[in-house]
C-alpha positions as CSV (number, residue, x, y, z in Angstrom):
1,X,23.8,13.8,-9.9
2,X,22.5,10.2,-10.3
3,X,21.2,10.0,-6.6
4,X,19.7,13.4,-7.2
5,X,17.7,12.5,-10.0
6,X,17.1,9.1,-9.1
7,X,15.5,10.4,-5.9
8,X,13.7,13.1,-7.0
9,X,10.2,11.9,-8.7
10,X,9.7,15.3,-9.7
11,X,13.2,15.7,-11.6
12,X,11.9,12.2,-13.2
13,X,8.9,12.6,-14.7
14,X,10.1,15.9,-16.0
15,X,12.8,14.6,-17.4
16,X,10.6,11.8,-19.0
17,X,8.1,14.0,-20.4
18,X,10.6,16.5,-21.8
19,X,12.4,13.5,-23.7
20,X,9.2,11.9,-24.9
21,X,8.4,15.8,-26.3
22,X,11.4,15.5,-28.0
23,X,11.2,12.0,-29.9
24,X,7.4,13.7,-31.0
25,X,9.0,16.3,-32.1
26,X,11.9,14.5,-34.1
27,X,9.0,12.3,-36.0
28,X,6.9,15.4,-36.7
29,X,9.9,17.5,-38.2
30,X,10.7,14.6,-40.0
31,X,7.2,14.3,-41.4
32,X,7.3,18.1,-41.8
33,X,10.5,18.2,-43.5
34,X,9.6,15.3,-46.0
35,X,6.3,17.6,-47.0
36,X,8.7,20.7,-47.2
37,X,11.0,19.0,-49.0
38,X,8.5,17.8,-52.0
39,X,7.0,20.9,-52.4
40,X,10.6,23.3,-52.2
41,X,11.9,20.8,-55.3
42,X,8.5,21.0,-57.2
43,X,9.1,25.1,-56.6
44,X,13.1,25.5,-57.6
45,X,12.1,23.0,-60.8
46,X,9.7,25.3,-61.7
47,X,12.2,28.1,-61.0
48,X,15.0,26.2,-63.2
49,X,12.9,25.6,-65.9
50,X,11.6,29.5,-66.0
51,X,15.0,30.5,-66.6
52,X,16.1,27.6,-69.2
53,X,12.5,29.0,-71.6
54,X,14.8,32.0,-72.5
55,X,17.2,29.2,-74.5
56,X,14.6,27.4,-75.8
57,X,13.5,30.2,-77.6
58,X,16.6,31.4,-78.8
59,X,16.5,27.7,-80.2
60,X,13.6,28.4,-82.1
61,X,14.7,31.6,-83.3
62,X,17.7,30.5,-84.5
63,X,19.8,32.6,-82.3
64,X,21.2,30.1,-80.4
65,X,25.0,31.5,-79.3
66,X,27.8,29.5,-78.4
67,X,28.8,30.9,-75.0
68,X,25.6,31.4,-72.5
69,X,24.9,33.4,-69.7
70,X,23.9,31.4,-66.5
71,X,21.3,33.2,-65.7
72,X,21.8,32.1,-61.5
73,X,21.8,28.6,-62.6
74,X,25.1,26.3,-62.2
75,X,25.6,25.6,-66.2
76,X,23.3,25.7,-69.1
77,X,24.6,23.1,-72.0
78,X,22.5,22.9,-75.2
79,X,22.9,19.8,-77.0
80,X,21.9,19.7,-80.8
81,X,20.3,16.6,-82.8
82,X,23.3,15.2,-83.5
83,X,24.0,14.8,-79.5
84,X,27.0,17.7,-79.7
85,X,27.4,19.9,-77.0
86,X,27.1,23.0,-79.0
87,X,26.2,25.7,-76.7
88,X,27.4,26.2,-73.1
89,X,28.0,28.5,-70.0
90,X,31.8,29.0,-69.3
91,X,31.8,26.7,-66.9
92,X,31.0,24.1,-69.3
93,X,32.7,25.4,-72.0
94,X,34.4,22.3,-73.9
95,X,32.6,19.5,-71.7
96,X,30.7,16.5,-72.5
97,X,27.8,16.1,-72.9
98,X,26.8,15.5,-69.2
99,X,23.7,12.7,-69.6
100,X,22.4,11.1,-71.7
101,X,19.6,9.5,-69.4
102,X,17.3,12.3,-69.4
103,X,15.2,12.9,-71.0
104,X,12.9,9.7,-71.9
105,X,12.1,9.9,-75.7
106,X,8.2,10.3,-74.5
107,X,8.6,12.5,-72.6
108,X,8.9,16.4,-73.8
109,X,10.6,18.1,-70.3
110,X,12.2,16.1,-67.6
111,X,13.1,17.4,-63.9
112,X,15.5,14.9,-62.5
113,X,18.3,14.9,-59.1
114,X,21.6,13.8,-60.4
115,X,24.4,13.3,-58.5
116,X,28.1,12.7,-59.5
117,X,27.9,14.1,-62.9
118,X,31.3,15.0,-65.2
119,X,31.4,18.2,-64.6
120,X,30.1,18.5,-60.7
121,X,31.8,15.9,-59.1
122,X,30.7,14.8,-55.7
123,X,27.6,16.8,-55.4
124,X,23.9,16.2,-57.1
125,X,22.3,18.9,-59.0
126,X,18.9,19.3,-60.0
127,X,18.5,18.3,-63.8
128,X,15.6,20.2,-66.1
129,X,16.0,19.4,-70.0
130,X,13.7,20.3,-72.3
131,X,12.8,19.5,-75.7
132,X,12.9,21.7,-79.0
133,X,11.5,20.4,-82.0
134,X,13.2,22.1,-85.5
135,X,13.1,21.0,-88.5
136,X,16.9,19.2,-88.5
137,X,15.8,17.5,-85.5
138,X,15.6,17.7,-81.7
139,X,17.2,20.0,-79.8
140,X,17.7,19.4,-75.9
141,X,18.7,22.2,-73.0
142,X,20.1,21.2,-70.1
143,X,19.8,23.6,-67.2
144,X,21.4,22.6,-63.6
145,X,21.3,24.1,-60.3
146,X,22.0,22.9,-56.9
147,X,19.7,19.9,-56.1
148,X,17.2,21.0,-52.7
149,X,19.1,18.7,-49.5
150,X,17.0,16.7,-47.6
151,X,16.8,19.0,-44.7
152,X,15.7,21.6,-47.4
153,X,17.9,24.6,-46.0
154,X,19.4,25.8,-42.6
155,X,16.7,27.7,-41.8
156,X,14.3,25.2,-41.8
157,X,17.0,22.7,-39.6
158,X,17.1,26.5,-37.1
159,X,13.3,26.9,-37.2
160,X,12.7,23.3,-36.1
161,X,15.1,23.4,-33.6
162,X,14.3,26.3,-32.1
163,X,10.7,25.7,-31.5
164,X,11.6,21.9,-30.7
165,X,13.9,23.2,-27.5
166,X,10.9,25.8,-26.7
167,X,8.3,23.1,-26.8
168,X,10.8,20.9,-24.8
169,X,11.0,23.1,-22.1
170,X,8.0,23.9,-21.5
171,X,7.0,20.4,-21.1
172,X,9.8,19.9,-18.7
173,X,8.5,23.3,-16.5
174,X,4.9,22.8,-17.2
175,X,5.4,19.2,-16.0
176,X,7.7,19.9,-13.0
177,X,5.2,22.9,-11.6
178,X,2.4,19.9,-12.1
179,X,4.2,17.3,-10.1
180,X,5.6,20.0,-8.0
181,X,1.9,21.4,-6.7
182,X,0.6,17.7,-6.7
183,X,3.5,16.1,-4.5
184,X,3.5,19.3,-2.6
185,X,1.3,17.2,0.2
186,X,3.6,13.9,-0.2
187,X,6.5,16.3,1.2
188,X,4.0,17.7,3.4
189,X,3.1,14.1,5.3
190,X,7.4,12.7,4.7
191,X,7.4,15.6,7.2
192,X,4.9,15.5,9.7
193,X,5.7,11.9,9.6
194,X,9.4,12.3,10.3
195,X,8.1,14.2,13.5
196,X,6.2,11.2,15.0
197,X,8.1,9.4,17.4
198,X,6.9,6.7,20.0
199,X,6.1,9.1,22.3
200,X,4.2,11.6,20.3
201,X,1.0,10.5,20.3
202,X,-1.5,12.6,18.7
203,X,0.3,13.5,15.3
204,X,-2.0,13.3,12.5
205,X,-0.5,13.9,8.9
206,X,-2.3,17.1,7.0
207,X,-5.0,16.3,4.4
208,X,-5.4,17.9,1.3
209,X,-8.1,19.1,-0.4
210,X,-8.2,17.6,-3.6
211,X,-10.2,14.5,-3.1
212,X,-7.4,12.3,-5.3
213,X,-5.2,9.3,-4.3
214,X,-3.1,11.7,-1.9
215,X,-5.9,12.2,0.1
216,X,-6.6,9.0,0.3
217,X,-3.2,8.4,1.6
218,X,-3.1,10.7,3.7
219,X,-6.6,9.5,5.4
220,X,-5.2,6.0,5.9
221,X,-2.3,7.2,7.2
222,X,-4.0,8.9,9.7
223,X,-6.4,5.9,10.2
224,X,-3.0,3.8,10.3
225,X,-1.5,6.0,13.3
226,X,-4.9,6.1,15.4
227,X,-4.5,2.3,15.0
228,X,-0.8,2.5,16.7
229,X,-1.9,4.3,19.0
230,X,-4.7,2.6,20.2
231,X,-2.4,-0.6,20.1
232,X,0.5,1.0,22.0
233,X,-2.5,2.1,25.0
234,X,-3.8,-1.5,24.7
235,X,0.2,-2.6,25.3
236,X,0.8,-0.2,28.2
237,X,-2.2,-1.2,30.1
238,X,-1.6,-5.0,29.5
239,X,1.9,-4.1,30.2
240,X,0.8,-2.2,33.3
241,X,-1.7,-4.8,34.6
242,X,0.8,-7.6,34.2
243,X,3.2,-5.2,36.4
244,X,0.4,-5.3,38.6
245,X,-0.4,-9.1,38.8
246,X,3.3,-10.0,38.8
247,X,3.7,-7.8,42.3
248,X,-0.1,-9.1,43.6
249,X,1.5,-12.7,42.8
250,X,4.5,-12.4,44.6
251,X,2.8,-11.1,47.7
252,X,0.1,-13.6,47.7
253,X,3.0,-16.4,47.1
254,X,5.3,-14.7,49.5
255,X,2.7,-15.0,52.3
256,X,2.1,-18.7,52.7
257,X,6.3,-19.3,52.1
258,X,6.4,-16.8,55.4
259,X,3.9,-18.5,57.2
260,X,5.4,-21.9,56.9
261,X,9.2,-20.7,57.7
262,X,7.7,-18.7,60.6
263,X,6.1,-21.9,61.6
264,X,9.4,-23.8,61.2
265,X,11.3,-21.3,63.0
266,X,9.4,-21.5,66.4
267,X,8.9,-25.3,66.5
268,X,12.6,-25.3,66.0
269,X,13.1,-22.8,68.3
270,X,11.2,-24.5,71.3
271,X,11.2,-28.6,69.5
272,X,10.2,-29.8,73.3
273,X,7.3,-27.9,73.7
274,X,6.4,-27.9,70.1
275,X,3.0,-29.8,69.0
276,X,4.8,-31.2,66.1
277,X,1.1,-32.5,64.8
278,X,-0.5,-29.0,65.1
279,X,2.3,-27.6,63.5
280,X,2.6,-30.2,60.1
281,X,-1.2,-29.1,60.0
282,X,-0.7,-25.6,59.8
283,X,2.5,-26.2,57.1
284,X,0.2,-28.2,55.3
285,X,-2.8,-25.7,55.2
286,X,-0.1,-23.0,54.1
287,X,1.2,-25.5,51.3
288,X,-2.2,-26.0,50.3
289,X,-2.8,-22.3,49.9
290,X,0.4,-21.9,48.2
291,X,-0.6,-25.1,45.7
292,X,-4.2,-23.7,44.8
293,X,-2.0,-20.1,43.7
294,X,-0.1,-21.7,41.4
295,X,-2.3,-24.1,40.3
296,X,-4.6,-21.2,39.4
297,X,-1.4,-19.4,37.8
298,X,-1.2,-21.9,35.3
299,X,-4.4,-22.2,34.3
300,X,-4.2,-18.3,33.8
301,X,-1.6,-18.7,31.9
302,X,-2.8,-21.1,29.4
303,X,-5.9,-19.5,29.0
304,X,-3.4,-16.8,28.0
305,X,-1.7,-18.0,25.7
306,X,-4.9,-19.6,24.3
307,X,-4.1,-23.6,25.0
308,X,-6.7,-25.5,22.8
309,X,-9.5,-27.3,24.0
310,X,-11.8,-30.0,23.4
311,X,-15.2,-28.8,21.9
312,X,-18.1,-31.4,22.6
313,X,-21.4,-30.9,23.1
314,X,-22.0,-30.3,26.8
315,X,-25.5,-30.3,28.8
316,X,-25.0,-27.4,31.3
317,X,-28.5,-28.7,33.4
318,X,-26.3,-31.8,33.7
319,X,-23.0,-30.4,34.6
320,X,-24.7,-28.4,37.1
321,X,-26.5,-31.8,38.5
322,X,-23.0,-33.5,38.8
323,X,-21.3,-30.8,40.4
324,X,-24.1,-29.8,43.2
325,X,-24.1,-33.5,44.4
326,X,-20.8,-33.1,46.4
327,X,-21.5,-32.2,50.3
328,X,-20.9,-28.3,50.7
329,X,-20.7,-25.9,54.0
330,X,-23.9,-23.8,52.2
331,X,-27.0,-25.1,51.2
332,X,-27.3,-25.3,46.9
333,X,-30.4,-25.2,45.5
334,X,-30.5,-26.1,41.6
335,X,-33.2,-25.1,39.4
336,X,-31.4,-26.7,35.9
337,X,-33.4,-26.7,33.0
338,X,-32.5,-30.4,30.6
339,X,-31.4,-30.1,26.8
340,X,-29.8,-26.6,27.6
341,X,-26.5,-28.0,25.2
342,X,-22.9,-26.0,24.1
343,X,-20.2,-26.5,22.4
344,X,-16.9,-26.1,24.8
345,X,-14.2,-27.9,27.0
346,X,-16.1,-29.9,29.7
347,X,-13.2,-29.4,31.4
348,X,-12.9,-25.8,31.7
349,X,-16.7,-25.5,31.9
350,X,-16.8,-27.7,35.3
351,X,-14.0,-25.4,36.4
352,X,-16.0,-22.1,35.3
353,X,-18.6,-23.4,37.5
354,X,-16.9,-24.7,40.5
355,X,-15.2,-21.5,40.5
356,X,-18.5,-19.6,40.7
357,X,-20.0,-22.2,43.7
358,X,-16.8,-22.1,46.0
359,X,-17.2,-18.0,45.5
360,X,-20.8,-18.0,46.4
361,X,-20.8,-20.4,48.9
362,X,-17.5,-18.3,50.1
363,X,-19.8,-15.2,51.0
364,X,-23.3,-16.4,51.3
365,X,-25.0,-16.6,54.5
366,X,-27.4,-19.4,54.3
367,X,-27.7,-20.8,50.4
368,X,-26.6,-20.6,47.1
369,X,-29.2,-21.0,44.3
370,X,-27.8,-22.0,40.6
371,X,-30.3,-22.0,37.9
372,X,-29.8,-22.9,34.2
373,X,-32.2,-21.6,30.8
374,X,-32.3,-20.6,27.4
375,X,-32.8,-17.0,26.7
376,X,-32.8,-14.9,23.6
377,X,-31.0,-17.8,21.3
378,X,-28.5,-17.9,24.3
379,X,-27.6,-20.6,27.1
380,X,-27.7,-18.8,30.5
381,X,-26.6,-20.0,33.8
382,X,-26.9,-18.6,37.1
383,X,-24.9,-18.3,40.7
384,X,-26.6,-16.6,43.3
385,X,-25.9,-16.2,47.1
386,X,-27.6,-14.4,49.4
387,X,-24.7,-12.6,51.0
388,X,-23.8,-9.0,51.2
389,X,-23.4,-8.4,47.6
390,X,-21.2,-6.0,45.4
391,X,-21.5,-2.8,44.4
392,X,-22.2,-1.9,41.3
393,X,-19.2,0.4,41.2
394,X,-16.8,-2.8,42.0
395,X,-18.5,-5.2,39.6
396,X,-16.1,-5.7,37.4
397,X,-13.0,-4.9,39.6
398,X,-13.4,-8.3,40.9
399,X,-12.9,-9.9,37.7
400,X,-9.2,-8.3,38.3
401,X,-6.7,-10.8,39.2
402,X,-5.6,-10.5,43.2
403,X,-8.7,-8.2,43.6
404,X,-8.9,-6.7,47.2
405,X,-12.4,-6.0,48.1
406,X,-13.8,-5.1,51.7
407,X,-13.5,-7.9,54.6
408,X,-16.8,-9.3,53.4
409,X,-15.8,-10.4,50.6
410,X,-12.3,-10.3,51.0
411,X,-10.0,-13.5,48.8
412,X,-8.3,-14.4,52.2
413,X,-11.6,-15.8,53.6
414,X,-10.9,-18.7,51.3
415,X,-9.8,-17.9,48.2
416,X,-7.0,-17.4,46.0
417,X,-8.0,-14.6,44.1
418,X,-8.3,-16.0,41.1
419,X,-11.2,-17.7,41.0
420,X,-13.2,-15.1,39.3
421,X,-10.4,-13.8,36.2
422,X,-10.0,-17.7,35.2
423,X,-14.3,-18.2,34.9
424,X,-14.2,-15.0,32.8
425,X,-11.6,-16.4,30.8
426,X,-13.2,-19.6,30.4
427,X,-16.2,-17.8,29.3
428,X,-14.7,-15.3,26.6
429,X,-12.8,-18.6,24.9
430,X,-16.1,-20.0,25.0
431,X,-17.0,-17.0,22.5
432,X,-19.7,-15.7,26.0
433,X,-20.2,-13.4,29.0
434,X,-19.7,-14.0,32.5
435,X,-21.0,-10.1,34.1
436,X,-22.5,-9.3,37.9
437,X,-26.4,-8.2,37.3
438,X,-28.7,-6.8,39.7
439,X,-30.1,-9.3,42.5
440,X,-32.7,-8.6,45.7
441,X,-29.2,-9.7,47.9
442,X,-26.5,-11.3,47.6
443,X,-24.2,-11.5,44.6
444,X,-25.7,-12.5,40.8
445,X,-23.1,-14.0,38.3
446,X,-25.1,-14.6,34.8
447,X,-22.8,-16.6,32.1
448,X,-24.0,-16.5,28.9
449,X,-22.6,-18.7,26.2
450,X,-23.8,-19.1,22.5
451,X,-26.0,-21.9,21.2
452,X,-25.3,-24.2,18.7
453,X,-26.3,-23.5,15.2
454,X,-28.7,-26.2,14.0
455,X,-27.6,-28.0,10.7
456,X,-28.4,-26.7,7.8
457,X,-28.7,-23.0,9.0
């Protein structure tokens, strides 16, 4: 019973607002009962005293007998000047005088609650006296009669009780159909989202039509679950693509280790008519494949795991000076424009761009033309060759690691592959683009990286 109620909000807050009914109720009977109280005791002394005139006046008439009638009252005693019982009901008949308290010499009638008195032991009366002046003296009547209890009769203690267990529950129904309609959408979305597993994509919890706190729940839930499931796609396609590049990179590191062994194998095979120096050059051209794949692997992999890097002001017309100077097997011509500054890696930015020149100069047919400018509040450099190009369909499939593209621009003419996904990771840690755009021939690769924000804006 205790689990039950202590998982059941509805069964709660019932229960809380029919107990809190009740403790309202308690202080208003109480309140009530005090009022009722007062005014029944002002009503049966007026009631006692109505009955105890009819002695007074035999007092005054002189007709006074010795045993009375009670009249509905518990005792009548008359006490004469001398302070003698001298007049009684039978059921006082012989007794004391029973106070001498009441009344106060001022005062000519007196209504008082006595309790423990001679000859009612153990129970309090309701005392009237009253006063009758003769000549001889001062006569006093005493009239008793049961003394109104403080929860004034049974039927008032019934009546209150009754309506307090109506109002009671009604508070625990009214409030239990309340919470009853208003969690009916909480049970509503418990279920629907018991129903959702991993693989159920596309659940959405129902949403109410009240516009209240529910709804609001139940909107962020829903928000909430398109968020999962846009992060489980994003996890299955990295998931997928890292399938994919694990395979690509054991092929493409499986083919130099079988070149070199079947290398091996035949200069073993034949070791006299082997050309030991032709064959250490081929081993070496294979090792120096294999050597550029996983050097390019592990700069992947911490561009990955986001390795930090320097960040220094860097003249891009500059780097590209420096890096054109070197002899290559295409003609470069540079076009850099000076004061063209970033913030980034030197580093990774010489590697960005050497990555681009040994691509174009991998696939043009005569030159390559690299060009750096400021455009739009943005540092732009460009790599162009005049080779066969790319279409705009496999764009950016070649920034896909162990791309395969047609025999033109295939990565075996040179390359590992890689070249490409590591500058477009160099560029997005550098907070820019590296994209293909549209050129007369050849290939176009346009990085664009932010500028610096000058002091004091």
């Amino acid at each position: 019973m205790r689990t039950r109620l202590g998982r059941s909000l509805r069964t709660r807050l019932a229960l809380l607002a029919g107990i809190a009914m009740l403790l309202l109720n308690v202080v208003v009977s109480g309140f009530v009962m005090f009022g009722i109280h007062d005014d029944v005791a002002d009503v049966r002394a007026s009631e006692v005293s109505g009955k105890a005139l009819r002695i007074l006046l035999m007092v005054k008439h002189n007709q006074l007998p010795r045993v009375l009638e009670p009249g509905g009252l518990d005792g009548i005693q008359v006490v004469d000047p001398a302070g003698r019982a001298v007049s009684w009901t039978p059921n006082l008949a012989a007794a004391p005088r029973q106070t001498a308290q009441i009344p106060h010499p001022e005062q000519a009638n007196y209504v008082s609650r006595s309790c423990d008195l001679p000859a009612f032991p153990g129970r309090c009366e309701l005392v009237v006296a009253l006063r009758a002046f003769q000549p001889e003296g001062t006569w006093i009547i005493y009239a008793f009669d049961t003394a109104v209890p403080w929860y004034v009769s049974l039927q008032v203690v019934l009546f209150q009780f009754v309506v307090s267990a109506l109002l009671v529950g009604l508070t625990f129904f009214g409030v239990s159909r309340v919470v009853a309609r208003t969690l009916a959408p909480v049970s509503s979305i418990t279920k629907r989202l018991a129903e959702i597993t991993a693989d159920g994509g596309g659940l959405r919890v129902p949403v109410p039509d009240t516009d209240d706190e529910i709804r609001a729940l139940a909107e962020t839930a829903n928000r909430t679950l398109e968020r999962l499931e846009a992060a489980r796609a994003r996890q299955e396609a990295a998931m997928e693509q890292q399938r994919r590049f694990a395979g690509d990179a054991s092929h493409d590191l499986r083919s130099p280790i079988t070149a070199m062994r079947a290398q091996v194998e035949e200069a073993m095979l034949h070791p006299e008519e082997t050309d030991w120096r032709e064959t250490s050059t081929q081993v070496l051209a294979s090792l120096d494949r294999l050597q550029a794949i996983v050097t390019d692997l592990l700069t992947l992999t911490k561009l990955d795991a986001g390795a930090p890097s320097d960040h220094e002001p860097v003249d891009l017309g500059e780097l590209v000076s420096a890096e054109t100077t070197r002899p290559r097997a295409k003609r470069v011509i540079t076009g850099p424009q000076e004061g063209v500054v970033v913030m980034g890696d030197r580093l990774q930015l010489t590697r960005l761009l050497t990555n681009l020149l040994d691509n174009a100069e991998r696939h043009a047919e005569t030159q390559v033309t690299v060009t750096v400018r400021e455009q739009d509040g943005q540092a732009v450099l460009e790599v162009t060759d005049d080779g066969g190009g790319i279409e705009p369909a496999q764009r950016e499939i070649v920034f896909q690691r162990f791309t395969r593209l047609d025999d033109s621009r295939n990565r075996d003419a040179g390359g590992t592959g890689l070249g490409l996904p590591i500058a477009r990771e160099i560029a997005t840690a550098h907070h820019g683009t590296l994209t293909i755009e549209d050129s007369p021939k050849g290939a176009r690769f346009v990085l664009r990286l932010p500028l610096p924000t000058p002091a004091g804006h």
